[in-house]
C-alpha positions as CSV (number, residue, x, y, z in Angstrom):
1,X,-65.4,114.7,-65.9
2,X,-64.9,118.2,-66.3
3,X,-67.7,120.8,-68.1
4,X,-66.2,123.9,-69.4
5,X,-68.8,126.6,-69.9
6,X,-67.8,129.6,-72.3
7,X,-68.9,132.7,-73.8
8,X,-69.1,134.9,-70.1
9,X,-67.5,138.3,-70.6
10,X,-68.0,142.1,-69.7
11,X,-71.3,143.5,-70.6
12,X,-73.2,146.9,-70.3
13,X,-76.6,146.7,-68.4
14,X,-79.2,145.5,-71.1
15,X,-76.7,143.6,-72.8
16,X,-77.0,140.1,-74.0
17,X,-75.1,136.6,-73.8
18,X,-75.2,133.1,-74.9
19,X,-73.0,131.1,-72.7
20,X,-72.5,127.1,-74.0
21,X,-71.2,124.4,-72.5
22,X,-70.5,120.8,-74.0
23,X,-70.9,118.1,-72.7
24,X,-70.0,114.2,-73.0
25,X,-72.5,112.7,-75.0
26,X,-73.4,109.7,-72.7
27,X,-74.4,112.5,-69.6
28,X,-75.9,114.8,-71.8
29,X,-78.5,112.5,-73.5
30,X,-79.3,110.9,-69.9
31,X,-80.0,114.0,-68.1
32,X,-81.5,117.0,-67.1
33,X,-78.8,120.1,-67.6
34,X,-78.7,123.0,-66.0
35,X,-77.3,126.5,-65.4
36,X,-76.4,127.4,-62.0
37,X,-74.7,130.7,-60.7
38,X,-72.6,132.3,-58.1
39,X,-72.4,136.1,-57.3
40,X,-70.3,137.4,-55.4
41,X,-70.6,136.7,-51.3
42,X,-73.9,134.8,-52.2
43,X,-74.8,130.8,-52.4
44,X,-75.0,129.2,-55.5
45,X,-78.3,130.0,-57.2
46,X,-80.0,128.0,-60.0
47,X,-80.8,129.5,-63.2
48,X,-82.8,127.5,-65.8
49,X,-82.2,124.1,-66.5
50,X,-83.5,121.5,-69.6
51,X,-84.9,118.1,-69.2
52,X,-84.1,115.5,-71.9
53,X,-87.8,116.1,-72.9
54,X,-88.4,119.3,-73.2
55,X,-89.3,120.8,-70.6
56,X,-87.3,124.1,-69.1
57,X,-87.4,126.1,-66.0
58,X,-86.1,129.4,-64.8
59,X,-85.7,130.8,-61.9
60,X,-87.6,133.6,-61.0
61,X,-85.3,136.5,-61.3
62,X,-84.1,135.5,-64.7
63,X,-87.9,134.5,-65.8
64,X,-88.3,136.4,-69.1
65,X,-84.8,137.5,-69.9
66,X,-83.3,134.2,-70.0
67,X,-83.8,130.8,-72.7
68,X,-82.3,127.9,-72.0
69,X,-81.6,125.5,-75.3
70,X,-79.7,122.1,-75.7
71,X,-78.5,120.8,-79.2
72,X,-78.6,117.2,-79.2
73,X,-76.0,116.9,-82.1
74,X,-73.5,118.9,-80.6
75,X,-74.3,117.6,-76.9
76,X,-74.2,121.3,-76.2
77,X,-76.3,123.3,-73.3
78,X,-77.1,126.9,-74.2
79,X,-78.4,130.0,-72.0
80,X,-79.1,132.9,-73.5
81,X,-79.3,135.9,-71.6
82,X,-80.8,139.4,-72.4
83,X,-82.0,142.7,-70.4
84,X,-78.7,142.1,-68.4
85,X,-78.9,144.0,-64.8
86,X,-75.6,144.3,-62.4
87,X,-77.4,141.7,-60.5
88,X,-76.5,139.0,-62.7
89,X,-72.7,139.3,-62.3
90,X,-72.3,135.3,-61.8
91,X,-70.0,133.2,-62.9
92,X,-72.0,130.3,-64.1
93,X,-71.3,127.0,-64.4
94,X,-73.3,124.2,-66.5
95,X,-74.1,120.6,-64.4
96,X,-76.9,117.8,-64.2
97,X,-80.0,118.7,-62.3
98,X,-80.1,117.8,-59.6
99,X,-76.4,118.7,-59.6
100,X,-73.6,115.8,-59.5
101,X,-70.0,115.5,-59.1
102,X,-68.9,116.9,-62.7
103,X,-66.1,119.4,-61.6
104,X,-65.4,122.0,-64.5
105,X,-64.9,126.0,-64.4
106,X,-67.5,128.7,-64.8
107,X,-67.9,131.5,-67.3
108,X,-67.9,134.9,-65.9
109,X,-70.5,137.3,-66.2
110,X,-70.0,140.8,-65.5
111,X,-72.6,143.6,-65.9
112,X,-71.6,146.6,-65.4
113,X,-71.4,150.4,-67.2
């Protein structure tokens, strides 16, 4: 199973971005989602993710700036992202928390003036 996650691009610090991602409908309605990232000569960090019942999470440096949302309908994850710093150039990627075997390609984020 692959996850594409969309909607990365080139963006000035203080910017803002909604990346998506969809996702089959039978993992999606079973599981918590999540956003993870990966900047440049660093390990993969976590981001936010979204439990099938509500809840949400965020990591601290994204606390504030970011929202993570999931429509149901359209089995679709969402994380917006606003007050974007240089920090924050990622590509992200979508997956189940805790994180599982779904390959797929990340969205790239770059922050920069």
């Amino acid at each position: 199973v692959q996850l594409q996650a969309s909607g990365g691009g080139l963006v000035q610090p203080g910017g803002s971005l909604r990346l998506s991602c969809v996702v089959p409908e039978k993992i999606f309605s079973r599981n918590t989602m999540a956003w993870f990232r990966v900047a440049p000569g660093k390990q993969r960090e976590l981001v936010a993710y979204s439990a099938t019942g509500g809840s949400t999470w965020y990591a601290t440096p994204v606390k504030g700036r970011a929202s993570i949302s999931r429509d149901n309908v359209k089995h679709t994850l969402y994380l917006q992202m606003d007050s974007l710093e240089p920090v924050d150039t990622a590509v992200y990627y979508c997956n189940t928390f805790p994180m599982s075997n779904l390959g797929g390609q990340g969205t790239l984020v770059t922050v920069s003036s």
